[in-house]
PyMOL commands that place a pseudoatom at each C-alpha (Angstrom):
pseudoatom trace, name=CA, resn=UNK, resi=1, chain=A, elem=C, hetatm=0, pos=[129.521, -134.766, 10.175]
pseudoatom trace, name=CA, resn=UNK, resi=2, chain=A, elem=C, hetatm=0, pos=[132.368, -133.017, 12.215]
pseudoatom trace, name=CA, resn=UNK, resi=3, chain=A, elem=C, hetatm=0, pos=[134.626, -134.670, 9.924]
pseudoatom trace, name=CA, resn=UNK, resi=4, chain=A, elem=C, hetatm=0, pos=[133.164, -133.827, 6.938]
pseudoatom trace, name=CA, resn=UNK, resi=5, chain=A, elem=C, hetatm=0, pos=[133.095, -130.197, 8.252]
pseudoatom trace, name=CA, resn=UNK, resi=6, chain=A, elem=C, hetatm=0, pos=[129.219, -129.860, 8.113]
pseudoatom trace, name=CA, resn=UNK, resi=7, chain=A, elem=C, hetatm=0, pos=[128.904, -129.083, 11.746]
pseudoatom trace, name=CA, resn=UNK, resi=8, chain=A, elem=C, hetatm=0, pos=[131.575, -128.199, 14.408]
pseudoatom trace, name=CA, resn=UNK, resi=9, chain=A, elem=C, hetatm=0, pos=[132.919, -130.494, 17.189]
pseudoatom trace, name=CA, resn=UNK, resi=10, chain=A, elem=C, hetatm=0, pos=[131.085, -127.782, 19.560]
pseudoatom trace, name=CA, resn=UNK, resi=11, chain=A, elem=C, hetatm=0, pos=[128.066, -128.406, 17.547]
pseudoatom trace, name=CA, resn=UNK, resi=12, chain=A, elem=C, hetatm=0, pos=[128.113, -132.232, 17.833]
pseudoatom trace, name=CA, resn=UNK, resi=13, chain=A, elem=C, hetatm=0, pos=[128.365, -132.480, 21.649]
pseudoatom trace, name=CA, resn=UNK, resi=14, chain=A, elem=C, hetatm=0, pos=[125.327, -129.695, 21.741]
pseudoatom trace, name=CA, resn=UNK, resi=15, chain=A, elem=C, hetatm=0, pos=[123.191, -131.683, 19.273]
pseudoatom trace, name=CA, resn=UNK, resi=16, chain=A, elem=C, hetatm=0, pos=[119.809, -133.456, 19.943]
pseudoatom trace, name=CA, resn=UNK, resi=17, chain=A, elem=C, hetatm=0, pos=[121.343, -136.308, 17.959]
pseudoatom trace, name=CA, resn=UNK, resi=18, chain=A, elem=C, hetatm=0, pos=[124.458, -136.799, 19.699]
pseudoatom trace, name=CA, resn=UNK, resi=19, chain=A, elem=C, hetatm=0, pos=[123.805, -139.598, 21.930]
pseudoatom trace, name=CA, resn=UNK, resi=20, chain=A, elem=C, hetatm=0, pos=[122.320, -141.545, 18.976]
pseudoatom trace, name=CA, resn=UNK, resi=21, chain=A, elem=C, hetatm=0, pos=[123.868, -145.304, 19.167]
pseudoatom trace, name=CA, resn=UNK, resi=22, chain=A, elem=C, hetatm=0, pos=[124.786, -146.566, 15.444]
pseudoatom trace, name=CA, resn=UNK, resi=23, chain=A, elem=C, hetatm=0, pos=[126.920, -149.601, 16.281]
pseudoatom trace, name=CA, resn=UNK, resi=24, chain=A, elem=C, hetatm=0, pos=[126.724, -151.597, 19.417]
pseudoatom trace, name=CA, resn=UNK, resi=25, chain=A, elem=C, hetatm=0, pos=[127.725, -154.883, 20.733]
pseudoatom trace, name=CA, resn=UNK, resi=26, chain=A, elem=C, hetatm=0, pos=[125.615, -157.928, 21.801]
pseudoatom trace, name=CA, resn=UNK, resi=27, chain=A, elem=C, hetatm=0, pos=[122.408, -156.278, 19.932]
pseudoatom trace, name=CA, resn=UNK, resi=28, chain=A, elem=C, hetatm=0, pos=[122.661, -158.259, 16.904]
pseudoatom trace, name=CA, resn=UNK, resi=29, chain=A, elem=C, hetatm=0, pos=[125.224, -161.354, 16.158]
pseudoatom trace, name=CA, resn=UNK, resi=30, chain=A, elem=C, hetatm=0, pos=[127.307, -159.713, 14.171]
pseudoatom trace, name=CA, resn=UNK, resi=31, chain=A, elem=C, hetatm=0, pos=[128.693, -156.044, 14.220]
pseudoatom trace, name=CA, resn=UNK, resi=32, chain=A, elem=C, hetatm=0, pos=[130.154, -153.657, 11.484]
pseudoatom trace, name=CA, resn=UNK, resi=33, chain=A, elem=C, hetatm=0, pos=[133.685, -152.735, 12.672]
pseudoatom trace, name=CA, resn=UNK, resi=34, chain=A, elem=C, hetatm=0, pos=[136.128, -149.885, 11.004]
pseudoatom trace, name=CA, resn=UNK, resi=35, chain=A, elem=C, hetatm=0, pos=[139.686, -150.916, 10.680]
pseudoatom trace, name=CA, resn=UNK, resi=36, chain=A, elem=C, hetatm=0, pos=[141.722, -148.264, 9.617]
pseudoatom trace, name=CA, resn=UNK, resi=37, chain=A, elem=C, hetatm=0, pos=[145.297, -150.117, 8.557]
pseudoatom trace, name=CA, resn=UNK, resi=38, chain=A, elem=C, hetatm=0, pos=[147.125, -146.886, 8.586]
pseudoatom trace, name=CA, resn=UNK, resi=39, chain=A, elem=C, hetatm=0, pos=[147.033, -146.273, 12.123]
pseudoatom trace, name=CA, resn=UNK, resi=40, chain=A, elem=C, hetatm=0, pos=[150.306, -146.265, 13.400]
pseudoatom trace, name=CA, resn=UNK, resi=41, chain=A, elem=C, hetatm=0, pos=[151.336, -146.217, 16.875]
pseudoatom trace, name=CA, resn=UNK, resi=42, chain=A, elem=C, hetatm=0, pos=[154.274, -146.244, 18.833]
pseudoatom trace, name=CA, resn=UNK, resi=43, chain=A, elem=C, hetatm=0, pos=[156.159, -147.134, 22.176]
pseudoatom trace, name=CA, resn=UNK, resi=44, chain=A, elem=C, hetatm=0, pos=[154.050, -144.547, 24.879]
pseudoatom trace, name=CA, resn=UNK, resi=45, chain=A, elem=C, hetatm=0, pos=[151.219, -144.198, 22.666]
pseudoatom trace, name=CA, resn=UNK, resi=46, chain=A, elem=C, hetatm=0, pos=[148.152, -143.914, 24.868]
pseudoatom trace, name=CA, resn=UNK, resi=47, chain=A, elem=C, hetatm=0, pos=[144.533, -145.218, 23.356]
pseudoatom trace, name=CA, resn=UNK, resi=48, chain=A, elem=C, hetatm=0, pos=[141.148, -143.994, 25.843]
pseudoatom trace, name=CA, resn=UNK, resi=49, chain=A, elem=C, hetatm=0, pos=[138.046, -145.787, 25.529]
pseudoatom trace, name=CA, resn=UNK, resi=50, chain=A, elem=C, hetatm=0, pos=[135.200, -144.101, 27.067]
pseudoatom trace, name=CA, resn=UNK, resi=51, chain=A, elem=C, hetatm=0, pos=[131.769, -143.426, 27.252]
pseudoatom trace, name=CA, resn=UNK, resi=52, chain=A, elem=C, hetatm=0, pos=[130.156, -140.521, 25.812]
pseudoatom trace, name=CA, resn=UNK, resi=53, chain=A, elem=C, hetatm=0, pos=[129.590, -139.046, 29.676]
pseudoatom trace, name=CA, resn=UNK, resi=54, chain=A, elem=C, hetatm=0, pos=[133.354, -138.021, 28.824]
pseudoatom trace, name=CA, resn=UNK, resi=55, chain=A, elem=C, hetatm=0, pos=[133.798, -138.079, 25.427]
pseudoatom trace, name=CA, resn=UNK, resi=56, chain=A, elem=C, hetatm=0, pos=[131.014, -135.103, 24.724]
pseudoatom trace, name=CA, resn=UNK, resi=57, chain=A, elem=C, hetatm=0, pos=[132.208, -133.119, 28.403]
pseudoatom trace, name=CA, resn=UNK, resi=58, chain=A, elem=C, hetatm=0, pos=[134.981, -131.093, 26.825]
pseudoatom trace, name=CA, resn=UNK, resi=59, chain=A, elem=C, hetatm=0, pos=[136.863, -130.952, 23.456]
pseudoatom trace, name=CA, resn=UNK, resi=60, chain=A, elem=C, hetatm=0, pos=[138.861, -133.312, 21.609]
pseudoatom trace, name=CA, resn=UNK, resi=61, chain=A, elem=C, hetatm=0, pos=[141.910, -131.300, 22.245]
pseudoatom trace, name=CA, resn=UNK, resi=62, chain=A, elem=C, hetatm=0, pos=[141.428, -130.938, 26.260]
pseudoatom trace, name=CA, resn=UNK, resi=63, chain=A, elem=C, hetatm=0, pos=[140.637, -134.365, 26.194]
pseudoatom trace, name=CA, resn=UNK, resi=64, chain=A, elem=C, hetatm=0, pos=[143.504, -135.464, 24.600]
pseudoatom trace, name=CA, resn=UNK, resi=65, chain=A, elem=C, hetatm=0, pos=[145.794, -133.340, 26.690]
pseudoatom trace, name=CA, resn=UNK, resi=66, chain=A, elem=C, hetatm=0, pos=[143.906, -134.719, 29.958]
pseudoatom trace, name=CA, resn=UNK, resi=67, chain=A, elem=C, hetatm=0, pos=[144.973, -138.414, 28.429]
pseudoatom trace, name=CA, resn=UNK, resi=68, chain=A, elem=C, hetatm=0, pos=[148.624, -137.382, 27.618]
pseudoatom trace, name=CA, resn=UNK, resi=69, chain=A, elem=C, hetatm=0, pos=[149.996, -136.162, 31.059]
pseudoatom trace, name=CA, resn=UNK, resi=70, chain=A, elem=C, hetatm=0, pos=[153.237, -137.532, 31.841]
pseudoatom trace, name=CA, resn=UNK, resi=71, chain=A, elem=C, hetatm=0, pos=[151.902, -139.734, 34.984]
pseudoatom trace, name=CA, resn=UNK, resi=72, chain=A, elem=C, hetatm=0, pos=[151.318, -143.308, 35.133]
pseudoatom trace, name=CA, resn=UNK, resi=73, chain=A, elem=C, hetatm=0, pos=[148.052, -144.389, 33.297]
pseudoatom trace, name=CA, resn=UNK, resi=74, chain=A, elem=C, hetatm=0, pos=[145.951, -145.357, 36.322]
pseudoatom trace, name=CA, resn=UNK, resi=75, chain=A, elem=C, hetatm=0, pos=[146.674, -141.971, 38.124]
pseudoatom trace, name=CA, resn=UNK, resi=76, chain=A, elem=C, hetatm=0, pos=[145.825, -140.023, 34.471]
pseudoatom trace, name=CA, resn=UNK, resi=77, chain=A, elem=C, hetatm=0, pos=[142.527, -141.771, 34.141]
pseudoatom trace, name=CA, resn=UNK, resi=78, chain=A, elem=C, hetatm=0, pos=[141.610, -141.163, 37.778]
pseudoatom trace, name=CA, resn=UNK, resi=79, chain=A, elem=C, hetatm=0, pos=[142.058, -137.753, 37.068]
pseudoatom trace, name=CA, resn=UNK, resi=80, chain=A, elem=C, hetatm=0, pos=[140.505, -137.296, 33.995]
pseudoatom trace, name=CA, resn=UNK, resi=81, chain=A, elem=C, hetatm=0, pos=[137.362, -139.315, 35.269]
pseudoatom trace, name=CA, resn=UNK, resi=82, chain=A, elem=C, hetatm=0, pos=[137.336, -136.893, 38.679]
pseudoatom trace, name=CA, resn=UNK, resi=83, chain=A, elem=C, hetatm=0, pos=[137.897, -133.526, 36.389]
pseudoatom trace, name=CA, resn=UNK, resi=84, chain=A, elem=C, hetatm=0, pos=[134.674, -134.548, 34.028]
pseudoatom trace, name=CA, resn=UNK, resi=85, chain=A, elem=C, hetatm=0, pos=[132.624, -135.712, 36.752]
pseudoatom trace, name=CA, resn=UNK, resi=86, chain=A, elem=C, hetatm=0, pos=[133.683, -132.374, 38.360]
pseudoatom trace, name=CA, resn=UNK, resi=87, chain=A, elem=C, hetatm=0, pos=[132.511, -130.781, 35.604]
pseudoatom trace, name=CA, resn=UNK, resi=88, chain=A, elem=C, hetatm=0, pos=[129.275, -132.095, 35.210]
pseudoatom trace, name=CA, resn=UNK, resi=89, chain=A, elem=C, hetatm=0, pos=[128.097, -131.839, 38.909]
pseudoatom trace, name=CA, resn=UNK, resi=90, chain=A, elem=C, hetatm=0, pos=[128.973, -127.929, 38.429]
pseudoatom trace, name=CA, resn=UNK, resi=91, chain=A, elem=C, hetatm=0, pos=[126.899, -127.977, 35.652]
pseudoatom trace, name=CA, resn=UNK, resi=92, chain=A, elem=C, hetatm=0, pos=[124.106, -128.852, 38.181]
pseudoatom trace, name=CA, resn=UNK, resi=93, chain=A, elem=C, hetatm=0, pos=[124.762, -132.820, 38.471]
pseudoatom trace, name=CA, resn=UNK, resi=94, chain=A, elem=C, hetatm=0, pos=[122.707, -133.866, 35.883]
pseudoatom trace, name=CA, resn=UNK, resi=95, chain=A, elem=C, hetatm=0, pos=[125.663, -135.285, 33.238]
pseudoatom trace, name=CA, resn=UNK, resi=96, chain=A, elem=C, hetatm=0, pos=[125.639, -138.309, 31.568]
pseudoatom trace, name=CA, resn=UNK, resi=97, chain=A, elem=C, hetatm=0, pos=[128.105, -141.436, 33.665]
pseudoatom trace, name=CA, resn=UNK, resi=98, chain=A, elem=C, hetatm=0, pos=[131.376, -141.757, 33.064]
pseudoatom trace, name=CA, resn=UNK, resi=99, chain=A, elem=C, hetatm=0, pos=[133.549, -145.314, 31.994]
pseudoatom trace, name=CA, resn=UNK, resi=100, chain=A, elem=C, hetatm=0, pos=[136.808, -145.381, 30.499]
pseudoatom trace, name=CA, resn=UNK, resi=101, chain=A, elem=C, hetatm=0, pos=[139.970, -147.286, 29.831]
pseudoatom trace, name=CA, resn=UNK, resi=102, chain=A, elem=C, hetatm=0, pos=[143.207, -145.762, 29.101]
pseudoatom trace, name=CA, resn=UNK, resi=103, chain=A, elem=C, hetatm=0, pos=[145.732, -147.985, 27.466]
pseudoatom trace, name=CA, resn=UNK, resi=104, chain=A, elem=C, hetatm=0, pos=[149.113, -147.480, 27.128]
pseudoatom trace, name=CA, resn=UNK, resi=105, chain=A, elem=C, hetatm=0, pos=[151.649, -149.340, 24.616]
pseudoatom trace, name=CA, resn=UNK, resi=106, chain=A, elem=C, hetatm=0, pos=[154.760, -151.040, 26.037]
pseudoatom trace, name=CA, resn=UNK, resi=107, chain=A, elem=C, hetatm=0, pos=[155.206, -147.928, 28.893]
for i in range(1, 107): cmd.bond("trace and resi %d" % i, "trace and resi %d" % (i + 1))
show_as sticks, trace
zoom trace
């Protein structure tokens, strides 16, 4: 919906419906994957996979900055993963838990 511009990204982390699951693995024996061939990446590209605990804590944009400082990937995540969870225990400890990966091509 953000995408299609019928809500905002502010709106989608507030909704009710946010934490809806439409694809998961190991429910069924086959899943629906999206392949998008025109992704393009690059020497020092970075790729985070994470849990909606951090995905829906701040914005896109802060969370993409968080992933792009210019530190070595396991010291980044650490401290995007101690930020967020800093976040939600000022928020009165009650936020969702936090995984991620962050991957970096070819450092």
């Amino acid at each position: 919906m953000v995408k299609a511009g019928l809500i905002t990204e502010e709106q989608a982390r507030l909704s009710e419906k946010s934490n809806i699951i439409t694809r998961g693995l190991g429910i069924q024996s086959t899943v629906d994957i999206e392949i998008t061939d025109n992704l393009s990446y690059q020497k020092g590209d970075r790729f985070l996979l994470c849990t909606d605990g951090i995905w829906g804590a701040v914005p896109e944009k802060k969370l993409v900055a968080m992933a792009s400082y210019k530190e070595n990937v396991e010291k980044v995540l650490n401290q995007l993963v101690e930020k967020i969870d800093a976040i939600g225990v000022a928020s009165g400890g009650q936020h969702d838990n936090l995984t991620a990966a962050l991957i970096e091509i070819n450092p």
